[in-house]
N, C-alpha and C positions, 0 to 999 in steps of 0.2 A: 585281572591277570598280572603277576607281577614277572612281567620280564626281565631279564639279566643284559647292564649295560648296554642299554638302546640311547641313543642322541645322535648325534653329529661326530663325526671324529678325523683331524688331519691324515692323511694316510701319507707318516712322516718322510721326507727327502732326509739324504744324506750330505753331513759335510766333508768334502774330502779335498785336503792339501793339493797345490799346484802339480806334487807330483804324480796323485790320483793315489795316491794313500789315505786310511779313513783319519779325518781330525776332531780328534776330540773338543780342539779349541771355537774351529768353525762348527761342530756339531749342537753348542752349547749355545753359538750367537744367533742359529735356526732357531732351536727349542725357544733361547726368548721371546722371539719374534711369534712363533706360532702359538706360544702362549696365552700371548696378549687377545687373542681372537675372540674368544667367550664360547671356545666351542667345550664338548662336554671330554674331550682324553685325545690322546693322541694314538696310532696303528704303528707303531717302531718294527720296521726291519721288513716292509712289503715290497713290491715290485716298484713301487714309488723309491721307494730309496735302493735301489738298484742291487736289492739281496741278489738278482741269481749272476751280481756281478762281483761280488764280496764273498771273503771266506769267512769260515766258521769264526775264527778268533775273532773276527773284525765284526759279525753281528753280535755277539759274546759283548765286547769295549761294548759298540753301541748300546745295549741296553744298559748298561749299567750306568753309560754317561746319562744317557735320556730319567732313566730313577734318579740319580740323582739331581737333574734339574727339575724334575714335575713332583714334589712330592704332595702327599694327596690328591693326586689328580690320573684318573680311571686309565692305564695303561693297559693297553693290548699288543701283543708280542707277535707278528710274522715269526712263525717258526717251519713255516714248509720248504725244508731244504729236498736237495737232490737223494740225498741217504736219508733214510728212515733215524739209522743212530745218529747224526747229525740233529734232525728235527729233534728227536728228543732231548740231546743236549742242550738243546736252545729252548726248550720246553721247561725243562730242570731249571736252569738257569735264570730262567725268566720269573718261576714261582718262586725261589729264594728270592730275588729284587722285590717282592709284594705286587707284581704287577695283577692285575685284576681279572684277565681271560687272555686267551690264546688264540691264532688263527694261525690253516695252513691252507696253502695250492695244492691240488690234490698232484699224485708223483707223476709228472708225466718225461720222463727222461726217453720211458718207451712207449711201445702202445700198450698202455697197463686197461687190463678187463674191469668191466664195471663191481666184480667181484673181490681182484684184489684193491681196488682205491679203498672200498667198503673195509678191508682188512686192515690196509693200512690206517684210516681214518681212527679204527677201533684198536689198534695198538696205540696211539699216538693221544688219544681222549684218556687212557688208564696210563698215563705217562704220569701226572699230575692229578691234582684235585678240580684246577681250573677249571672254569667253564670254555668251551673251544669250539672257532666258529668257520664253519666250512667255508672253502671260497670255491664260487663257480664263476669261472674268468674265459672261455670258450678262446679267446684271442690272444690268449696267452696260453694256454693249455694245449690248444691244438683241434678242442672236439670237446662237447658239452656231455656232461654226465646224467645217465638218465633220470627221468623225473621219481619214479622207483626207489632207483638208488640215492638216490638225495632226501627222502623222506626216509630210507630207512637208516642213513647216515646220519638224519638228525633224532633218528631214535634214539640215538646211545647213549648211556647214560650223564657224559657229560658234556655233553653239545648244547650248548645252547641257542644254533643259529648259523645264518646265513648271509657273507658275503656275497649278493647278487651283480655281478657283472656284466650282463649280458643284454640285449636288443630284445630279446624272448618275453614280450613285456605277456604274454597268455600264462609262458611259466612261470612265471615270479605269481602271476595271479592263484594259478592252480598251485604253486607250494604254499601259497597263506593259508587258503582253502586247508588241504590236508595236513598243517604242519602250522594250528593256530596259535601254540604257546612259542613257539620259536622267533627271536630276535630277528628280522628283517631285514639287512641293510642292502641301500644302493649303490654301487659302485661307479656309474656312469653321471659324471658334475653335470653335466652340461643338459640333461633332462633327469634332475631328477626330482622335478617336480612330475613326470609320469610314474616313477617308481612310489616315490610315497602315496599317490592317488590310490595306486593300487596295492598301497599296504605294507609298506618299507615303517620298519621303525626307527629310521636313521639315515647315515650314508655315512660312504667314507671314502677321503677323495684327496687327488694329489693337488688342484688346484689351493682346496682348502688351507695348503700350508701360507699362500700368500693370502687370499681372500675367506678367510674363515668367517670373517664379519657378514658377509654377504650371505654366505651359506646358511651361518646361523639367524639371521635375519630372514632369507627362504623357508627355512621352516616351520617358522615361526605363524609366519602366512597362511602357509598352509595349514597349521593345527587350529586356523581361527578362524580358517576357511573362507578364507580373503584370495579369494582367485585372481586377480586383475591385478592386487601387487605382486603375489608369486609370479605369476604370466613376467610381470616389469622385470624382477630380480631373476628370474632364469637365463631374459633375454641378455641381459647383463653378462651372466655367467657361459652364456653360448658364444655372445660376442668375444669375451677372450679365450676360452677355447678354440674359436677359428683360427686365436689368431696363433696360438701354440703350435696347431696343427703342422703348420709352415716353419717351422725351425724342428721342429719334434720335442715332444711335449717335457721332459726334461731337461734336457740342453739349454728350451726354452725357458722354463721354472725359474731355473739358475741364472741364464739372463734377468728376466725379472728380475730377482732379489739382488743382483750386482746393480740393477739399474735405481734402485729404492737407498743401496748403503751397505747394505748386505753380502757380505762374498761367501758362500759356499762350496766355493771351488769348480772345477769341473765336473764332466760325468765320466764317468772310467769307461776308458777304451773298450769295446772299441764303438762306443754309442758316442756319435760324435752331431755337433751341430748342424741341419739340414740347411742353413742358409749361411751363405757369405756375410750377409749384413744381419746376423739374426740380433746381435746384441742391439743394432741400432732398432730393428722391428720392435723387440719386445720396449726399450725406451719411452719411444713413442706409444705403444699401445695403453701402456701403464700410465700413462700422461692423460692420458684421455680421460674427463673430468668422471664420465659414468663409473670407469673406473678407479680413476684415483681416487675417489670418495671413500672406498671401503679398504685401502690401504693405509695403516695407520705407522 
């Protein structure tokens, strides 16, 4: 079965100027860095890079900066804006640059029925040629979509798949189950060696943009069915997720990469740092040999 753009994939942060404007300068010294990882593409313009903090024009720049620094290398475009016309814009946009598939957050502005996500999903797949991969993000959405509706969402004609975000580890089982040609992925870093057990053909993840070596290194494990080093590398990967947790996990990112060399700016108001000392936390954390290993 040959599926469409399944691996690993950074689920890219944003660079943005001291004054929380998007920087194309600092956009370009992320993209090198997460590069270098050996993961298989990068996810441009997800809730990792703080799209539903950014305007249209500004995810617009970003891809176009990120094509130009990745070329040949398997882009996938967030395009699930708040407006429908909006998403497709970004849709459009994203297929001229040659990027390689699409993904959106299904609309949740209101309490949209499980019939219009369905609608929207299928205006937004005939938007382009792209293949386009649903995301079910329950924590960020507000309310999980039903199992139903996400298999018949990934009926259409060009979906090829699913961003799995979710703790619902029986759902993600029962969507492999009835939804066998469909792209996988897990959204959750920090267990997702549960998700691929049960059938994830990928992930895609915010910590990835620093520790991608790790990630692709987890994987790796596990396609060879090396239980005991994926167990070591998760625990790796949970350990600094804990410790994100405590600054809040971007704010935190950002530290990280300020503390390696890296400035990527702030996070746009009004998501702001959860710790007084968070820059000094994340320092130290990254220091920690388990961890500094896999930061290059």
């Amino acid at each position: 079965m040959n599926k469409k753009l399944p691996g690993m994939y950074a689920a890219l942060m944003t660079g943005l100027g001291d004054d929380g404007a998007f920087s194309p300068e600092r956009q370009s010294a992320l993209n090198k860095y997460v590069l270098r990882q050996g993961l298989t593409g990068l996810y441009v313009g997800g809730s990792s890079g703080e799209s539903g903090l950014l305007d249209t024009a500004e995810l617009l720049e970003q891809q176009a900066v990120v094509a130009a620094d990745a070329p040949g290398v398997p882009l996938i475009a967030h395009v699930g804006a708040a407006s429908l016309r909006d998403s497709v814009k970004l849709a459009k946009n994203a297929a001229r640059l040659g990027y390689a598939g699409l993904s959106a957050l299904p609309p949740h502005s209101y309490p949209f029925t499980d019939a219009e996500i369905l609608g929207y999903y299928r205006e937004l797949q005939a938007a382009t040629d792209l293949p386009l991969i649903v995301y079910e993000v329950p924590i960020r959405t507000g309310r999980p979509i039903g199992l139903d509706t996400l298999v018949a969402i990934m009926d259409l004609p060009n979906v090829s798949g699913l961003k799995f975000t979710s703790t619902d580890m029986f759902k993600l089982s029962m969507l492999r189950r009835r939804s066998p040609a469909a792209t996988l992925y897990f959204g959750f870093d920090e267990i997702y060696l549960s998700g691929a057990a049960l059938g994830a053909d990928g992930g895609i993840g915010t910590t990835y943009n620093l520790l991608g070596k790790l990630y692709v290194a987890l994987d790796v494990a596990i396609r060879r069915g090396d239980l005991a080093e994926a167990m070591r590398l998760q625990e790796i990967s949970a350990l600094f997720v804990e410790g994100l947790l405590e600054t809040g996990v971007l704010p935190g990112m950002k530290a990280a990469f300020r503390a390696i060399g890296i400035e990527v700016g702030p996070t746009r108001a009004p998501m702001v740092m959860r710790a007084d000392d968070g820059d000094e936390r994340m320092a130290k954390l990254v220091a920690r040999p388990e961890i500094a290993q896999w930061i290059s």
